[in-house]
C-alpha positions as CSV (number, residue, x, y, z in Angstrom):
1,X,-52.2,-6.1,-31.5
2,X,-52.4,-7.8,-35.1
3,X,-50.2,-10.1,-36.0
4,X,-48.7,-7.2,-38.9
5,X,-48.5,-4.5,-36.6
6,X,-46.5,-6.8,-34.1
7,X,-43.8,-7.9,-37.0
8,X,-43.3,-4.5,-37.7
9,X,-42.9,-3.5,-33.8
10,X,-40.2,-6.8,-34.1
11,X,-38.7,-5.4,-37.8
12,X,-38.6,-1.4,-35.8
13,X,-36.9,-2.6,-32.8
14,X,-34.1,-5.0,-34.6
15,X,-33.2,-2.1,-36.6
16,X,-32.3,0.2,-33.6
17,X,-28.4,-0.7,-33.4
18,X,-27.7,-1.9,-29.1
19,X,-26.0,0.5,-27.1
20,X,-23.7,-0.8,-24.2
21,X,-24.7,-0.5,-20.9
22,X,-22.9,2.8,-19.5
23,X,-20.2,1.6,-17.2
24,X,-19.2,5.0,-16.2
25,X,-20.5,5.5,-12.8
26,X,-20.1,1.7,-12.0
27,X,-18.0,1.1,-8.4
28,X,-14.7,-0.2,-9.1
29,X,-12.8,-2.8,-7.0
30,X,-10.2,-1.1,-4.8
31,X,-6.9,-3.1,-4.1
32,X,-4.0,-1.5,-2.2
33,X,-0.7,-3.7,-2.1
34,X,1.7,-2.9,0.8
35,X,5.0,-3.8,1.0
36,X,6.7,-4.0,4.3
37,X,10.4,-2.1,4.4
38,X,11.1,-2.1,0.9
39,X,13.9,0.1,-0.2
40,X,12.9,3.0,-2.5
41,X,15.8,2.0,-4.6
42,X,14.6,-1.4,-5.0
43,X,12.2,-1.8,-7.8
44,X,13.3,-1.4,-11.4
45,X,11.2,1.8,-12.0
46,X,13.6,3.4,-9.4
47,X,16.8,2.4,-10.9
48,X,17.2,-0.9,-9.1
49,X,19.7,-3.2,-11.3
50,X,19.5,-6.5,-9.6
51,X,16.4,-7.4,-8.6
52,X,14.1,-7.6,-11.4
53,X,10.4,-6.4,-10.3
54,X,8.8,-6.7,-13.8
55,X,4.7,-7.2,-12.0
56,X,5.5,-3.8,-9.8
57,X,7.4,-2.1,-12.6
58,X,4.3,-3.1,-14.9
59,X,1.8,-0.7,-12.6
60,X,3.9,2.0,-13.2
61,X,3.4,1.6,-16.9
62,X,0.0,1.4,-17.0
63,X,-0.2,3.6,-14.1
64,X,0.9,7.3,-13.0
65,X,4.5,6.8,-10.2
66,X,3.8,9.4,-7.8
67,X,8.0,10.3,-7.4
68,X,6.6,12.3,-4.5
69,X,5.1,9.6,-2.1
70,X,4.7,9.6,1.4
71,X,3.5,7.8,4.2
72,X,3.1,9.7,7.4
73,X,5.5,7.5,9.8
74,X,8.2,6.3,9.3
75,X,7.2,2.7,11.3
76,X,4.9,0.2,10.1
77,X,1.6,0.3,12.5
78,X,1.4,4.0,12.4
79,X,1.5,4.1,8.6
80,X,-1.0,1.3,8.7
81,X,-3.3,3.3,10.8
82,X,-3.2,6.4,8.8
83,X,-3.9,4.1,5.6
84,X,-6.8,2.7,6.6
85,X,-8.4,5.8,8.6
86,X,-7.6,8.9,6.1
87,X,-6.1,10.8,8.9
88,X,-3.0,11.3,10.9
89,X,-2.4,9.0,13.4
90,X,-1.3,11.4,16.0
91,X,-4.6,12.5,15.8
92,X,-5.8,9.2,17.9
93,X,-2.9,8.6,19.7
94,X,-1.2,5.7,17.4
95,X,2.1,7.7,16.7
96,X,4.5,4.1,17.6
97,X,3.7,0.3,17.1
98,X,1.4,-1.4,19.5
99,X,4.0,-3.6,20.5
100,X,4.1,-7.4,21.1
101,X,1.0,-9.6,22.0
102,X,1.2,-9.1,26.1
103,X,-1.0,-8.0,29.3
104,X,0.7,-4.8,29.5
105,X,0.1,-3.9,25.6
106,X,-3.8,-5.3,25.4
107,X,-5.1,-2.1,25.2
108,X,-2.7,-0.8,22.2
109,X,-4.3,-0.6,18.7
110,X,-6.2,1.0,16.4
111,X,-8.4,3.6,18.4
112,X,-12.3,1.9,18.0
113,X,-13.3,5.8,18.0
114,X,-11.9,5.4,14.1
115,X,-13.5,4.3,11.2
116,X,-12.0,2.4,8.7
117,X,-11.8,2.5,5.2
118,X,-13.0,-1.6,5.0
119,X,-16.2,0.0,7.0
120,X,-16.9,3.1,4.8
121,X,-16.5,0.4,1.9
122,X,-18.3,-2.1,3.3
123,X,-21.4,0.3,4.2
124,X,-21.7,1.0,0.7
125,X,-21.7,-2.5,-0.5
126,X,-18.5,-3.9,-1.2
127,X,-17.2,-7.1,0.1
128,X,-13.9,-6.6,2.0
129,X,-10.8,-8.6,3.0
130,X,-7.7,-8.1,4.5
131,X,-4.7,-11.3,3.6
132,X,-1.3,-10.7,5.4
133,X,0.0,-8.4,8.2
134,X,-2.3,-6.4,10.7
135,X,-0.1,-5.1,13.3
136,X,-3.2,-2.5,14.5
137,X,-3.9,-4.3,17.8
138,X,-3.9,-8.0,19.1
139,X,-7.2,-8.0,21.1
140,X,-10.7,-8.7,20.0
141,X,-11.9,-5.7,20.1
142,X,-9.0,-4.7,17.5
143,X,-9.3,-7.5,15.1
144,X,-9.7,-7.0,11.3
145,X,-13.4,-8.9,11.3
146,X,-14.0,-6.4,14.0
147,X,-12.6,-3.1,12.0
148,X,-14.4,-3.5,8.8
149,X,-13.2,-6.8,6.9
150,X,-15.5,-9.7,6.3
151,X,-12.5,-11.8,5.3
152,X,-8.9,-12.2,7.0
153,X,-6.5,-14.6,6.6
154,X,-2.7,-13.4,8.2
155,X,-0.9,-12.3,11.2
156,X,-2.2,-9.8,13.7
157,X,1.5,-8.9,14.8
158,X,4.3,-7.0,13.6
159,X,7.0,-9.5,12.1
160,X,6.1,-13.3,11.6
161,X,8.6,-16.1,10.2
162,X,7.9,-16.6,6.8
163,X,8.8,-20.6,6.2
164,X,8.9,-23.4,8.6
165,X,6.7,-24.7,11.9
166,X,6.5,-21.6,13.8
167,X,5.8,-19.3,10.8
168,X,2.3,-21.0,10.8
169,X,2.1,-20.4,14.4
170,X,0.1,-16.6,14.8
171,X,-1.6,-17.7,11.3
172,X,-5.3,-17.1,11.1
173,X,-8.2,-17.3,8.9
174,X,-10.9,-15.1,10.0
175,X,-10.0,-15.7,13.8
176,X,-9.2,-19.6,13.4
177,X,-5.7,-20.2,13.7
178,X,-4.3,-22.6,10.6
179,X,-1.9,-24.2,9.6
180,X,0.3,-23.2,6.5
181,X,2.7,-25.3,4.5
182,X,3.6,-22.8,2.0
183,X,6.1,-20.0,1.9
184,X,4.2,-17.2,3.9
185,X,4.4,-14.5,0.4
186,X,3.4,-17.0,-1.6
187,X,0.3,-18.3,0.7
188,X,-0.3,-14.2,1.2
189,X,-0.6,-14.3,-3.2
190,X,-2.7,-17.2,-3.4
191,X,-5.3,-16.1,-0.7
192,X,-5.6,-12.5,-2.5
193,X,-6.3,-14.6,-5.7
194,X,-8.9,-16.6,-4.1
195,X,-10.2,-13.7,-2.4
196,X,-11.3,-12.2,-5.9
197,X,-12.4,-15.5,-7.2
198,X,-15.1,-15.8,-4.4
199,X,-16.2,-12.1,-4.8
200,X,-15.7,-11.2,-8.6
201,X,-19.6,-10.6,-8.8
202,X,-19.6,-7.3,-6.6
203,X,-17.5,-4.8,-5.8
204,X,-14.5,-5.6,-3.3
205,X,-11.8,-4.1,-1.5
206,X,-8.4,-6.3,-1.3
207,X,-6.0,-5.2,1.5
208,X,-2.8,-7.1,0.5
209,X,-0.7,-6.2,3.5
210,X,2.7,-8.7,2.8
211,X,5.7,-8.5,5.8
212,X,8.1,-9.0,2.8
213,X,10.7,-7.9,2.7
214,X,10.2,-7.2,6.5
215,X,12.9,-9.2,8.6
216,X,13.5,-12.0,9.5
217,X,15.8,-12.6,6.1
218,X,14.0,-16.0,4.8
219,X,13.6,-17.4,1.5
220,X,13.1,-20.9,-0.3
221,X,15.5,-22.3,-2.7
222,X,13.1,-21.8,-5.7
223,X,13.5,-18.2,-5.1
224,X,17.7,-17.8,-4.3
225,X,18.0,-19.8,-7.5
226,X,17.3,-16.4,-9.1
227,X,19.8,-14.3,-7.9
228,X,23.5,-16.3,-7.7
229,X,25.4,-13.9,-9.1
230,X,24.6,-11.8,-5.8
231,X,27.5,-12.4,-3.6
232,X,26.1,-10.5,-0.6
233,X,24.4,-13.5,1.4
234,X,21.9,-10.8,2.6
235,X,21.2,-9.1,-0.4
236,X,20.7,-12.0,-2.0
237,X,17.9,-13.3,0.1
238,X,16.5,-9.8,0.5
239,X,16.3,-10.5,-3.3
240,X,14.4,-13.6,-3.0
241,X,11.8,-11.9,-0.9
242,X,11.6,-9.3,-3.2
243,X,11.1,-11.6,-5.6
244,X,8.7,-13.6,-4.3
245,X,6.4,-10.3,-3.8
246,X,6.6,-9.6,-7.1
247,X,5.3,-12.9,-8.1
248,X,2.5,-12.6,-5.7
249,X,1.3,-9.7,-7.3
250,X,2.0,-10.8,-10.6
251,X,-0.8,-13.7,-9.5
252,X,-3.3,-11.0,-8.4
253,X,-2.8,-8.8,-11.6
254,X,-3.1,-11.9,-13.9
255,X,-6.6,-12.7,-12.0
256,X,-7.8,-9.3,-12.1
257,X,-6.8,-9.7,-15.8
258,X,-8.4,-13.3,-16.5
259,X,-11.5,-12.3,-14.8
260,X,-12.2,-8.7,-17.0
261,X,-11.6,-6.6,-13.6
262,X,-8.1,-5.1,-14.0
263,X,-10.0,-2.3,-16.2
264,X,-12.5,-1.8,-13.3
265,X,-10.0,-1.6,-10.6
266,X,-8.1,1.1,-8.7
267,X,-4.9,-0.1,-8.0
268,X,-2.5,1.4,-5.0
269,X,0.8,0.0,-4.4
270,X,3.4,1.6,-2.0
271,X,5.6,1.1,1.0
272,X,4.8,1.5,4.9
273,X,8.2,3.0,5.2
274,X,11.4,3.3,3.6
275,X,14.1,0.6,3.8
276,X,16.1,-0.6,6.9
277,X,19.5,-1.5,5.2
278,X,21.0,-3.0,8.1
279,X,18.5,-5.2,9.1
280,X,17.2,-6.5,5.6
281,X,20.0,-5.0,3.3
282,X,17.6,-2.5,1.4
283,X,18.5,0.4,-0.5
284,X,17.1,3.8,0.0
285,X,19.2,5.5,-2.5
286,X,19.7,8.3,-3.7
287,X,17.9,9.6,0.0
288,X,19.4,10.3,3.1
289,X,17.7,8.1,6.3
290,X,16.0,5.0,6.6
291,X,13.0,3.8,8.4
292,X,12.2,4.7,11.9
293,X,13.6,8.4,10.8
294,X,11.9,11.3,9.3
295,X,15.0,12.1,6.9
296,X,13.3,11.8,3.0
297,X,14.4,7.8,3.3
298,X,12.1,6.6,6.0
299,X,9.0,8.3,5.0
300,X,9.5,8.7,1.6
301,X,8.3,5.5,-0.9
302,X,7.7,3.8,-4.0
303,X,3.8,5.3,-4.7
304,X,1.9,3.6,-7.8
305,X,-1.5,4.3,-9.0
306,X,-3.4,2.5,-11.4
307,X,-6.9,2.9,-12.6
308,X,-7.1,2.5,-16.8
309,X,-9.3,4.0,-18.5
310,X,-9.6,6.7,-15.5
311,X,-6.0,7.4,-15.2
312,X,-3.1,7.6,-18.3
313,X,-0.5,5.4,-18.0
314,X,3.1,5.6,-17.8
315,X,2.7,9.1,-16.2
316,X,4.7,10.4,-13.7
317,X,3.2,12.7,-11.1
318,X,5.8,14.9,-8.9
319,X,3.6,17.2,-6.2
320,X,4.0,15.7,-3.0
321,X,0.9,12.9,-2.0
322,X,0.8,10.6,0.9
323,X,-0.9,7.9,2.0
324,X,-3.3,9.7,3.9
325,X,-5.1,9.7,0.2
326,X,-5.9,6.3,-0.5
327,X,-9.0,6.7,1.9
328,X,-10.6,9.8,0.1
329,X,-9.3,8.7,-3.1
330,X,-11.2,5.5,-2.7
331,X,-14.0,6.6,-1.4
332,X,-14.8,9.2,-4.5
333,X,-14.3,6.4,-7.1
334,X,-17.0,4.2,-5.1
335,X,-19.0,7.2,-5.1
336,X,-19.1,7.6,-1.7
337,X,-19.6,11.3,-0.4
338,X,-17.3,12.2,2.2
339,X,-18.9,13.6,5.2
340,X,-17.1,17.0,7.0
341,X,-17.2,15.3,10.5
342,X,-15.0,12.6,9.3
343,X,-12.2,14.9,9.5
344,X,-9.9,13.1,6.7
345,X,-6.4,14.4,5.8
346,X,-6.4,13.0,2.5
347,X,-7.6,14.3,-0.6
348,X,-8.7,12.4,-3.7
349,X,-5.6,12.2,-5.6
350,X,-7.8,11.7,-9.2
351,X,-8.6,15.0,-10.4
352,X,-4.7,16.0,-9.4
353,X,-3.5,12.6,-11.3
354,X,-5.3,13.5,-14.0
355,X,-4.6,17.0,-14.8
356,X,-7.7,18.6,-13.7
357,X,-6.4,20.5,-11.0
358,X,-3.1,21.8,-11.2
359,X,-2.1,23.5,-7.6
360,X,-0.8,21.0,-4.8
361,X,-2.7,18.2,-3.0
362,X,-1.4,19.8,0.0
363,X,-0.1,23.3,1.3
364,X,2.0,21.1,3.8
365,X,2.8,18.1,5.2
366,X,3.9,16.7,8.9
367,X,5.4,14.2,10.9
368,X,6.2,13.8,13.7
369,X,7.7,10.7,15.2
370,X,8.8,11.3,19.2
371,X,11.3,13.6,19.5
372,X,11.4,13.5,15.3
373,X,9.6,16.5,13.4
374,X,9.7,17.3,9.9
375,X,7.3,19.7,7.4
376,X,7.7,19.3,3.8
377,X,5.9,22.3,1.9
378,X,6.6,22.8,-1.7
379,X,10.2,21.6,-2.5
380,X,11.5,22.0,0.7
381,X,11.6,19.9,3.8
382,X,12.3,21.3,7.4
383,X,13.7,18.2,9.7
384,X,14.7,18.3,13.2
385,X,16.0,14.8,13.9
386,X,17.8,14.3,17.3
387,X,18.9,11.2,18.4
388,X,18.5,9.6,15.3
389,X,21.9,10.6,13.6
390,X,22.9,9.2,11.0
391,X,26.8,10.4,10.0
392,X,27.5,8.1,7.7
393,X,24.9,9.2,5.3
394,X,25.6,12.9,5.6
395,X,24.6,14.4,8.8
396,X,22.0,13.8,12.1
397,X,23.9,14.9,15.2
398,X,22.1,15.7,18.0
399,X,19.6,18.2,18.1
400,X,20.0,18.4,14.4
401,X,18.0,20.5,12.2
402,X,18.0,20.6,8.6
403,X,16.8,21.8,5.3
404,X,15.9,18.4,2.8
405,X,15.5,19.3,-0.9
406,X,12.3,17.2,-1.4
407,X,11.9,17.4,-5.2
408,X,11.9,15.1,-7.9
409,X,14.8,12.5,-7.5
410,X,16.8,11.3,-9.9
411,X,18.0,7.2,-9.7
412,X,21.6,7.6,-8.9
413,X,21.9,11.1,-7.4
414,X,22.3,12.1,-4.0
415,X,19.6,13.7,-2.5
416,X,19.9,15.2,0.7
């Protein structure tokens, strides 16, 4: 080529303006943030007056609160399971906890006939970890590095002290035990941040799986400092907990932030359950039950979704969704094709979130929790509850059954 003809190659091509590089069909990073037994009245978005949660009630602003949202027990492992596997957990035989770390409970955990949603991610090229509580099975063969996660760093058990020499005692990282000087939520926070520091580059999928504000009732000074004017000793330190949560995902929003990923994230946050107010002093208002029932406040919880540019923010969404969704949901935004012989519950909540189909997620949904049954379809919930009575809060003598409006709710107002 002469030297003319290649200047004006060089003078054609500078003229032609650069387009950007479609980012369209580019994987986001999946995070889902649990909390463990918080209280659906007790984050601001829900009416909550005195505990500020400004990082949780900052999802809901940018994101769509699903005031319909459901896990499908109303106890911590079996909501776990059915997070993580798309499906009902009765399904596999995981309807109760595992139970504690003993010969006679060795075999208890997550089924190994179910596959993950760390695997399905992790076959498709992300990079995975799980920081905080397991609670799916204490064995090898039910470990997180074993189900899926490259990375762990946590507790495989179902409560764990959260300050002190033997709240470092079931720590591990990966399947080394360690030792942990910091307050266990704010450790849980700076491990997530890490996590995306080490795998920013690629895809990932961040389990954040606190115990707050799970009993036992523990909470540094730096944290009670807050909340004086609470004269409830309980409350108060339920407070700090709640607190310290919020921080903790403040830290992983601000690194999502710093590092250019919040806009190619998909963001969950929810409950395993509702609130147990007499053994961490939550709030469940304005619904009837707590955890371990299948009355709207033990299966009923805060539900936050947050993908920007995907989904609008500040929306409300109020079709009943469940947990059961986060798998399929997750799955379609990493473009991976969800194969009929997986037999998943969930559906992917986008095109509902975003207006594009307007009939329910779901013709029905179930529980069933021992003797406990319930079927919410449309606004209406059939409960039969016996044994777990609950007469102070309206109802749930033996053998009960009962109609539950499960509509909208509105902060304040009973709903029953």
């Amino acid at each position: 080529m002469s030297r003319m003809s290649c200047a004006l190659l060089c003078l054609v091509l500078a003229s032609v303006p650069v387009v950007a590089a479609d980012t369209s069909t580019e994987k986001p990073n999946i995070v889902v943030l649990l909390a463990d037994d918080l209280g659906y009245a007790d984050i601001g978005v829900h009416g909550c007056k005195d505990i500020p949660t400004p990082h949780i009630d900052a999802l809901a602003r940018s994101g769509v609160r699903c005031t319909s949202g459901y896990v499908s027990g109303p106890y911590c492992s079996p909501t776990r399971a059915g997070l993580l596997t798309g499906r009902y957990q009765q399904r596999y035989g995981h309807e109760f906890n595992p139970g504690p770390a003993t010969d006679a409970n060795k075999e208890k955990g997550l089924a190994t006939t179910e596959t993950t949603l760390a695997t399905r991610l992790r076959s498709a090229g992300y990079r995975t970890g799980l920081v905080g509580k397991w609670h799916l099975g204490h064995v090898d063969q039910f470990h997180p590095t074993k189900r899926g996660f490259e990375t762990f760093f946590g507790f495989l058990g179902g409560a764990n002290p959260y300050m002190g020499d033997r709240a470092s005692k079931a720590l591990q990282r990966g399947t080394t035990p360690v030792v942990e000087k910091e307050y266990l939520t704010d450790a849980f926070g700076r491990e997530a941040v890490a996590f995306i520091d080490s795998h920013k580059e690629k895809p990932f999928f961040l389990y954040l799986a606190f115990n707050a504000v799970h009993a036992p009732l523990q909470a540094p000074e730096k944290y009670l400092q807050r909340f004086g004017s609470i004269e409830d000793r309980r409350r108060r330190t339920y407070a700090a907990m709640l607190s310290a949560m919020d921080d903790a995902i403040g830290a992983v929003m601000t690194k999502l932030r710093k590092e250019g990923l919040e806009e190619k994230s998909l963001i969950f946050f929810l409950s395993d359950n509702g609130g147990p107010p007499r053994a961490n002093a939550s709030l469940n208002t304005p619904l009837r039950g707590q955890k371990a029932t299948t009355w709207e406040g033990g299966i009923r919880v805060p539900f936050l979704v947050q993908w920007k540019g995907k989904l609008a923010g500040g929306k409300t969404y109020d079709r009943p969704v469940i947990q059961l969704d986060i798998v399929p949901t997750a799955l379609a935004a990493a473009g991976v094709a969800v194969e009929p012989d997986w037999k998943l519950d969930g559906v992917d909540l986008v095109p509902y979130l975003r207006g594009e189909k307007t009939d329910d997620p779901h013709s029905a949904l179930y529980w069933r929790f021992g003797a406990q049954l319930a079927i919410r379809q449309g606004d209406w919930k059939l409960v039969k509850a016996p044994g777990a009575g609950l007469p102070e809060q309206g109802g749930g003598r033996r053998g009960e059954a009962a109609l539950e409006r499960g509509a909208p709710v509105q902060p304040g107002r009973r709903h029953r």
